[in-house]
N, C-alpha and C positions, 0 to 999 in steps of 0.2 A: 107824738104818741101814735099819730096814723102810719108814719113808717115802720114805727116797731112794732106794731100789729101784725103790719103785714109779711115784715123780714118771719114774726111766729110762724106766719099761715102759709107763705109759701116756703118751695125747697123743690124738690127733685123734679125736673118737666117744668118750673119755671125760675130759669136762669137771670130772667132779665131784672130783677130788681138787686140781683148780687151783680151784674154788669154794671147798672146804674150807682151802687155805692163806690166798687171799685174804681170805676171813673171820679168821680165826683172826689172821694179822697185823693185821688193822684194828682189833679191840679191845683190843689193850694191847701194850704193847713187848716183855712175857715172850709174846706167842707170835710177834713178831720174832727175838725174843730162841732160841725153840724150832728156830724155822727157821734159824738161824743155823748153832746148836750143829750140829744135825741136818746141816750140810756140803749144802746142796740147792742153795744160789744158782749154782755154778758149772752144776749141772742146769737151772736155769731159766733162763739166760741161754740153756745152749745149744736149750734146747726155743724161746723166743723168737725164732728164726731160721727155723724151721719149721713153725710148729704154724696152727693156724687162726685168722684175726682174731680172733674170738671168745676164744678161749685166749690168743694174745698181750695182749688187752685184762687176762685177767686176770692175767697174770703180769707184766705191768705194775706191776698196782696190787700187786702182792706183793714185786715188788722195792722199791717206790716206800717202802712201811713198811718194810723188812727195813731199807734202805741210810738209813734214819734212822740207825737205830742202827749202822750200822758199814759201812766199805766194800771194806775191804780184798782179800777176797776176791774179789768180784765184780770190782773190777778188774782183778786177777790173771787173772779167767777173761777178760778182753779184753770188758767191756760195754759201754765207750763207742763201740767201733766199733759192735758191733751197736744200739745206739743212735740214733747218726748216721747209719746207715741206716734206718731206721726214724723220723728227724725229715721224711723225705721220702716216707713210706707214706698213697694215697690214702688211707684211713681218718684222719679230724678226728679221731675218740678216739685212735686210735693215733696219731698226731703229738706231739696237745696230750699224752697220759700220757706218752707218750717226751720231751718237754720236761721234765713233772713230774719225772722220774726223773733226770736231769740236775740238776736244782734240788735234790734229796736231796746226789746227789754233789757237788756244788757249795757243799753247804754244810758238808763236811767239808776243812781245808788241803790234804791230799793230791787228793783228787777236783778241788778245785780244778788244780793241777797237770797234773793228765790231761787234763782238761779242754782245756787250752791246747795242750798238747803234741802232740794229739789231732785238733788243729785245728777244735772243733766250734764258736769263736765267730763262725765269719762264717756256719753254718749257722742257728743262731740266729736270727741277724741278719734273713737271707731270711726267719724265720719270723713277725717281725715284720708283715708285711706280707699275709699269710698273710688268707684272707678270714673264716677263724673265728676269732672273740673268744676262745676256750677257746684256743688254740692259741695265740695273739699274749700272752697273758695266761703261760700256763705258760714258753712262750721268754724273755719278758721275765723272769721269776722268776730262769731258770737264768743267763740274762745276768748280773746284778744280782750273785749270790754269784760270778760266776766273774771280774769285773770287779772284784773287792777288791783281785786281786794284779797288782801293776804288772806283771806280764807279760800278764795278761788285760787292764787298761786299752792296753797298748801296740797288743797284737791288735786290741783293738776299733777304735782310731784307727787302724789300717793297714787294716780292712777298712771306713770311714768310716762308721761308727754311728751317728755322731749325728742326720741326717737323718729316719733311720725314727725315732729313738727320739723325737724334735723331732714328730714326726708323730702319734706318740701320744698326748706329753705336751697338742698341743693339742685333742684328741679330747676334748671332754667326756664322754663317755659308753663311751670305752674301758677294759673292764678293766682293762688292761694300764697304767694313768697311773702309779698309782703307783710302781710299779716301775721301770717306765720315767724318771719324773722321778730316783728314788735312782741309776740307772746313771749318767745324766748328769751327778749331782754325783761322781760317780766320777768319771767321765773331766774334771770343772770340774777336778781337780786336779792335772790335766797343763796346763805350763803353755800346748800350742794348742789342747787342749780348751777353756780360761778363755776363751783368748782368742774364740774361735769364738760361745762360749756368751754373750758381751755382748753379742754383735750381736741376742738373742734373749731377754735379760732380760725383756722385755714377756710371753713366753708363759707364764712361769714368775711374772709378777705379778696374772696374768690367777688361776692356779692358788688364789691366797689366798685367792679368793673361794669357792672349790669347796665341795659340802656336804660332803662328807667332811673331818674336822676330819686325818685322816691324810694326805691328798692337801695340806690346807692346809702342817700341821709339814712335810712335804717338798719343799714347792717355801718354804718361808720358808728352811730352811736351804742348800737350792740357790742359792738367792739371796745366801746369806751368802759361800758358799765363791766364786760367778761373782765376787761382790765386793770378794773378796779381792785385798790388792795387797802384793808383796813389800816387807819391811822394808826401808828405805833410809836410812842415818847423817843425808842432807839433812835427812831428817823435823823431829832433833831441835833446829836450828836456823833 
């Protein structure tokens, strides 16, 4: 209760008790876990709306480990809005961490959810294209987890995805490939995602050769699913 007092009472001119969280969360889940218990996140969301780049960056990264571990809160305190505001904040770190923070959420079912409902994946999307790697790299992350649920694959093809993400995948040198190739085998699963996605098999055979033996297993199995063709009785005769 003393620290969440004080996370209230301080903010702007004094930094160090958002130093000492951000710390404190980044070496183990029990002082995620501390911050949790402790009832702060609904506080740091709302200090994230106000506080100075500087403090936003670190409250960032404090939610960024807290919302590992659990989200439920924080979305109750309404984070994705201030989030998706904040995917659009001229500061590169705060973009790309405000992506990161989404990809936490994103990787819990319910966050997922929000996620969609929330309308953040066509924001995303724009970030794609975004002129920092760091940024094109963390949107792509949050993509990826929030495109597992057919409601996120449906969004994503309504906001037509595949392009930028086609754009990365042929980047050699973009952080963002990998991730961006797994979204695409998300959406190969729809069946005009598939279809769309043969016309561009080559990019994704291009990928085999990649050093990354990660980037390789991902575009070998994108290539399984684009090549996938419905069972049909004719088959067996």
């Amino acid at each position: 209760m003393l620290l969440a007092s004080k996370v209230n009472c301080l903010g702007t001119g004094f930094p160090y008790l958002f130093e000492f969280l951000q710390k404190l969360t980044s070496k183990c889940s029990t002082g995620a876990g501390a911050v949790l218990r402790a009832g702060l996140i609904p506080s740091l969301v709302l200090k994230l709306k106000t506080e100075l780049d500087e403090i936003q960056e670190l409250i960032l990264d404090t939610l960024s480990n807290c919302l590992r571990v659990e989200v439920s809160e924080a979305l109750e305190a309404g984070v994705i809005s201030v989030l998706k505001e904040k995917l659009s904040h001229p500061s590169t770190a705060i973009r790309s961490k405000a992506a990161w923070v989404l990809l936490e959420i994103s990787s819990h079912a319910e966050g997922k959810i929000a996620v969609c409902n929330e309308e953040v994946i066509p924001v995303l999307l724009g970030l794609l294209e975004d002129t920092q790697p760091e940024v094109q790299a963390s949107s792509a992350g949050a993509l990826m987890f929030a495109l597992v649920t057919p409601q996120g694959r449906s969004s994503a093809m309504g906001a037509e995805a595949i392009p930028p993400l086609l754009t990365l995948v042929a980047e050699e040198t973009s952080k963002a490939r990998l991730n961006a190739i797994k979204s695409l085998t998300l959406l190969a699963e729809l069946p005009e995602g598939r279809q769309t996605l043969l016309d561009h098999r080559d990019t994704f055979v291009r990928c085999l050769d990649d050093p990354s033996e990660a980037v390789q297993r991902a575009a070998d199995v994108a290539i399984t699913v684009i090549d996938w063709k419905p069972f049909c009785s004719r088959d067996l005769f």
